[in-house]
C-alpha positions as CSV (number, residue, x, y, z in Angstrom):
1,X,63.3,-34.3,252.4
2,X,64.5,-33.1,249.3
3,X,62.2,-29.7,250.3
4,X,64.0,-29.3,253.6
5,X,67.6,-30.0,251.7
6,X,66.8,-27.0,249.3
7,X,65.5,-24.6,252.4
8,X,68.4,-25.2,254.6
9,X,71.0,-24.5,251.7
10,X,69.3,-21.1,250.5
11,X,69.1,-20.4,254.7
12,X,73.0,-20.8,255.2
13,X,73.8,-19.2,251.3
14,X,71.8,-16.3,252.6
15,X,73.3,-15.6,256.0
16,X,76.7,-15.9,254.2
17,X,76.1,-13.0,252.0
18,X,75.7,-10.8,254.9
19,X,78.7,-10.7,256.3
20,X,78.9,-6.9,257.2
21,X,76.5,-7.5,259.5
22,X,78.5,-9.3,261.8
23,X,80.8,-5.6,262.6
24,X,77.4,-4.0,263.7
25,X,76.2,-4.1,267.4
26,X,73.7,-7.1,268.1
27,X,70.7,-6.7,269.7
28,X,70.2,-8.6,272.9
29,X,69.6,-12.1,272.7
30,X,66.2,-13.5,272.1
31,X,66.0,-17.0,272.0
32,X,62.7,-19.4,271.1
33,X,63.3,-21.1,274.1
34,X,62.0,-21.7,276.3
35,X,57.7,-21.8,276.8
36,X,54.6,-22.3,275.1
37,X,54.6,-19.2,273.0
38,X,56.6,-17.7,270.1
39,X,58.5,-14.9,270.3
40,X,58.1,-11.8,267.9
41,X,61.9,-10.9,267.8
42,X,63.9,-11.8,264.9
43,X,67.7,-13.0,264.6
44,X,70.3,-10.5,264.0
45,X,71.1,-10.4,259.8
46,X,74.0,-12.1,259.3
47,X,73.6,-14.3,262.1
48,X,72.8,-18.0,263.7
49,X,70.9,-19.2,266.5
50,X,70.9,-22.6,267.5
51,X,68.6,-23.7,269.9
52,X,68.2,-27.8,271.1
53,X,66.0,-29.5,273.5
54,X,68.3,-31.7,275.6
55,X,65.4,-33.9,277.1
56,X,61.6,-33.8,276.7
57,X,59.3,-35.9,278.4
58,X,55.5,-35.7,278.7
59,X,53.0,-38.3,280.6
60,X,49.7,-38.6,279.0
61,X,47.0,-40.7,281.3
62,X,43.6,-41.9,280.9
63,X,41.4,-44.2,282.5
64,X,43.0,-47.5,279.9
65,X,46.8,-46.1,279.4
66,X,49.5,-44.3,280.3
67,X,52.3,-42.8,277.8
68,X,55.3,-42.0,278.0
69,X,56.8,-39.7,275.6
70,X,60.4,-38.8,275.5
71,X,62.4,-36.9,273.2
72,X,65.9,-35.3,272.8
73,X,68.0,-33.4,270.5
74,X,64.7,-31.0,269.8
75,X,66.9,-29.2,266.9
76,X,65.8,-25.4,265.9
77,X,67.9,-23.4,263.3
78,X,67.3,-19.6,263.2
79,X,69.4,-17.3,260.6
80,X,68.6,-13.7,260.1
81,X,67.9,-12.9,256.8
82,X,67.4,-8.9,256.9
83,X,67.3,-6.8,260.0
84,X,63.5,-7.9,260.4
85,X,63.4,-11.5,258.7
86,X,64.6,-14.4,260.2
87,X,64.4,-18.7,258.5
88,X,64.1,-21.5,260.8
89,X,64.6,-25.0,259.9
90,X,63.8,-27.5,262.9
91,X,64.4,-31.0,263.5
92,X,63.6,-33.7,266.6
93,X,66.5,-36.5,266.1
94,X,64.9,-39.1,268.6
95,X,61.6,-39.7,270.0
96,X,60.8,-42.6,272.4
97,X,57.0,-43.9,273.2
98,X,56.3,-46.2,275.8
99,X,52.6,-46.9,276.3
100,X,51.1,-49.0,278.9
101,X,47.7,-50.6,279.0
102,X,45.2,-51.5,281.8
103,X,46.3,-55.0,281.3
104,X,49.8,-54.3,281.5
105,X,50.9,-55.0,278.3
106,X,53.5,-52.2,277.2
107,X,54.5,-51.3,273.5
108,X,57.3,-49.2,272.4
109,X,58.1,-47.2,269.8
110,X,61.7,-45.2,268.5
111,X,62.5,-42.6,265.7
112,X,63.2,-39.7,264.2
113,X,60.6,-36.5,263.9
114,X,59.5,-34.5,261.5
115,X,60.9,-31.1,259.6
116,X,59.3,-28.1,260.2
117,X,60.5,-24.7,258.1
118,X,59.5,-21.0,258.9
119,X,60.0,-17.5,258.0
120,X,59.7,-14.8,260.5
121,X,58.7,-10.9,259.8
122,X,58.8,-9.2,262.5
123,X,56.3,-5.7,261.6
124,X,57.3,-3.7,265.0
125,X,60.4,-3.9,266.7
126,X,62.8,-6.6,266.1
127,X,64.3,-6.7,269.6
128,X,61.4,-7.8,270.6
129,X,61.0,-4.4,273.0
130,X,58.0,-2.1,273.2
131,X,55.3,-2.9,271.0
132,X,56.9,-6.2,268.8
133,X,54.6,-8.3,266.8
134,X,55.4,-10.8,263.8
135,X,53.8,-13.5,261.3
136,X,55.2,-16.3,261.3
137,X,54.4,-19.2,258.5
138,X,55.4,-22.4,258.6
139,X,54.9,-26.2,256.7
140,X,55.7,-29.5,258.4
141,X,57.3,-32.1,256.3
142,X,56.4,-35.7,256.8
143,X,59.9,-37.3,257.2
144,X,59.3,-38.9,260.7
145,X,58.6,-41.7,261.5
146,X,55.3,-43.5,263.3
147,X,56.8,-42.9,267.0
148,X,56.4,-39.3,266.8
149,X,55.9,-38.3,263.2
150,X,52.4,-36.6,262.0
151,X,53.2,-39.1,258.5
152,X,51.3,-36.1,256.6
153,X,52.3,-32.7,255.7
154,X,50.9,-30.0,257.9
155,X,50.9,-26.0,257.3
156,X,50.0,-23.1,259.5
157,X,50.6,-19.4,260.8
158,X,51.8,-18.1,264.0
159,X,51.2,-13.9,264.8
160,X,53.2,-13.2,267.8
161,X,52.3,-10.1,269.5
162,X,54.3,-9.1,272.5
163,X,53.8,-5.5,275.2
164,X,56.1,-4.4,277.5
165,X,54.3,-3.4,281.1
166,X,56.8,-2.5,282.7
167,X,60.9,-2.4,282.7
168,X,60.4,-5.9,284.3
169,X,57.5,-7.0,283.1
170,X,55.7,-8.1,279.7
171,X,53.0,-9.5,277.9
172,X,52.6,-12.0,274.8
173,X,50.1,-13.3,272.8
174,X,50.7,-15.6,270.5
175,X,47.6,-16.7,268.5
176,X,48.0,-19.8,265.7
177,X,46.1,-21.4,263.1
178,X,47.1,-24.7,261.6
179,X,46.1,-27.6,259.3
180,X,47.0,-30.0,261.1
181,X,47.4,-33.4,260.6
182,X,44.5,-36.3,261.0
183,X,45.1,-38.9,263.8
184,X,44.7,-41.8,261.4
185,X,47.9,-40.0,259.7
186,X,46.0,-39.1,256.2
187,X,44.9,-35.8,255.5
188,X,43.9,-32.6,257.5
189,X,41.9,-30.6,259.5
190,X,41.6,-27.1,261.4
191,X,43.3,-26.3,264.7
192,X,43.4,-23.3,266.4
193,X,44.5,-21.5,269.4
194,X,46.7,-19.2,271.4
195,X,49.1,-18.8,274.5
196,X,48.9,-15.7,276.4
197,X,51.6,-15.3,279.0
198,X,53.4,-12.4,281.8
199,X,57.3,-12.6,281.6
200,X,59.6,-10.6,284.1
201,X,63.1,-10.3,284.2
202,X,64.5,-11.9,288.0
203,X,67.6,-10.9,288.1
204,X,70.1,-9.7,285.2
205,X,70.7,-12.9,283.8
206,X,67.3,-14.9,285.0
207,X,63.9,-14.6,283.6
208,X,60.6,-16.2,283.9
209,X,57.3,-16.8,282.5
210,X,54.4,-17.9,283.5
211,X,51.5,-19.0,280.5
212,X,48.4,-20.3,279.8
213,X,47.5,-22.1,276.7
214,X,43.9,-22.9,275.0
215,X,43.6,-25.1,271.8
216,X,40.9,-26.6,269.8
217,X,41.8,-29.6,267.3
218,X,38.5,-30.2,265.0
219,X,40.5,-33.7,264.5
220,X,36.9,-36.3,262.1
221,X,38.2,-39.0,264.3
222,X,37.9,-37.1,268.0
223,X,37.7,-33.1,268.3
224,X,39.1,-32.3,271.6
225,X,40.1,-28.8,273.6
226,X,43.4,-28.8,275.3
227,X,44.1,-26.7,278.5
228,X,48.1,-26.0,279.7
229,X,49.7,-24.2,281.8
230,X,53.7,-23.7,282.1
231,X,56.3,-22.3,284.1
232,X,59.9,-21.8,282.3
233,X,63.2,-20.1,283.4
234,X,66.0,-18.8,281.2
235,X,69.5,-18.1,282.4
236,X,71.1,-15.9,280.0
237,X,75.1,-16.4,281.0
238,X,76.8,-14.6,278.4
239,X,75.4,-12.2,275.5
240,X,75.5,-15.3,273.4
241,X,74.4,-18.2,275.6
242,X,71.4,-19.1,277.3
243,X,70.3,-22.2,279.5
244,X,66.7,-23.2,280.0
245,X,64.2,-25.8,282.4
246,X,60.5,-25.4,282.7
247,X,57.1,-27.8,283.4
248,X,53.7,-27.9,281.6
249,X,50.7,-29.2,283.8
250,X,47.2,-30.2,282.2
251,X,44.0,-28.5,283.0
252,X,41.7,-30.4,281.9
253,X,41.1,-34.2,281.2
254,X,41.7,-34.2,277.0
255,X,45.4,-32.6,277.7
256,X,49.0,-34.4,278.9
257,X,49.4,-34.3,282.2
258,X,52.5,-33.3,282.6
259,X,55.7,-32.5,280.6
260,X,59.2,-31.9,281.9
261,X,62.1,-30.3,279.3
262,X,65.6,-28.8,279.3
263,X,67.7,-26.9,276.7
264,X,69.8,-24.4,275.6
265,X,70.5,-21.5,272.7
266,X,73.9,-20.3,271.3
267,X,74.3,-17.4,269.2
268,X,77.0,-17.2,266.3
């Protein structure tokens, strides 16, 4: 905790030393939300985006149980550091689990997630226009708790890549490589994986995307391959605001089922 105390201080010292930044002409908003991928842009220096998950919930079935996983208050803190680097502290302040087994028997679970802290360089175009692509790494800080918490710390690296097609029309890549957390809570292991996905602008103020995602988690207790695929609109209302809804399905029989969310970004 004490990690994420010291990150988040040097994040807000650093966005209030750029305070000239503020009289220069932003570039158009580019939120996280919403989607499987990760954007290449980067926040404006001198700047905050806040961006929070209202409601979350995913349904994960098998042949003995059903889960039900709901969370709200999916908090993500961006700041623009330079004109091309961008923090990010984020925080989930509730998770609910509600599992069901053959026999009926249902347990539940509450509580808090866990920290995650980035930096993003973006290495071609910032706006996120063009040609854009970024690294992104990132550590996950064990402060959660058993509902929905990893209880180890986790690291990895996201490299978004992003093309335009057309004045309408884009694609993304976003490939990632993680140590992620073992399910017995203790340790890690290699995941890997990527989202590639077609954006177009609807309207002025609506877009869409439409994504595929493939993952591979080498967990000791049970390696497994997830297959999603999601659909997500963004209503952009004002040059600072945007609103957000969009479904994930599973593909195949080691991924949720389905998962459900809402949310919105503000820029300051």
């Amino acid at each position: 905790m004490r990690i994420a105390g010291i990150f988040a201080t040097g994040l807000l010292l650093a966005v209030g030393t750029i305070g000239e930044a503020r009289a220069q002409e932003l570039r158009e908003f580019c939120a996280d939300r919403p989607g499987l991928g990760t954007p290449s842009c980067t926040v404006d220096a001198g700047h905050v985006v806040v961006e929070a998950g209202a409601v979350d919930w995913t349904l994960d079935r098998d042949s003995e149980t059903r889960t039900d996983t709901l969370q709200a208050g999916n908090l993500l803190l961006r700041a623009g550091l330079t004109k091309t680097l961008e923090a990010q502290i984020g925080w989930t302040a509730f998770g609910h689990v509600r599992e069901r087994d053959a026999a009926g028997a249902v347990t539940r679970t509450s509580g808090v997630g866990d920290i995650r802290v980035a930096l993003r360089q973006n290495l071609a175009s910032p706006d996120g226009s063009g040609f854009s692509a970024a690294v992104m790494p990132y550590a996950t800080l064990p402060v959660g708790g058993a509902a929905i918490g990893a209880g180890d710390w986790a690291a990895g690296l996201i490299a978004p890549v992003h093309f335009d097609l057309t004045d309408k029309v884009g694609l993304s890549l976003t490939p990632q490589v993680e140590a992620a957390v073992d399910e017995d809570r203790h340790g890690r292991h290699l995941a890997y994986g990527s989202v590639v996905g077609l954006d177009t602008s609807l309207s002025d103020k609506l877009n869409a995307a439409l994504e595929i995602q493939l993952t591979r988690d080498d967990d000791p207790l049970e390696a497994h391959s997830e297959a999603l695929a999601g659909l997500s609109f963004a209503l952009q209302t004002s040059d600072d605001l945007q609103f957000d809804a969009g479904a994930v399905v599973g593909l195949n029989a080691q991924s949720p089922d389905v998962a459900l969310y809402v949310g919105v970004a503000r820029r300051f």
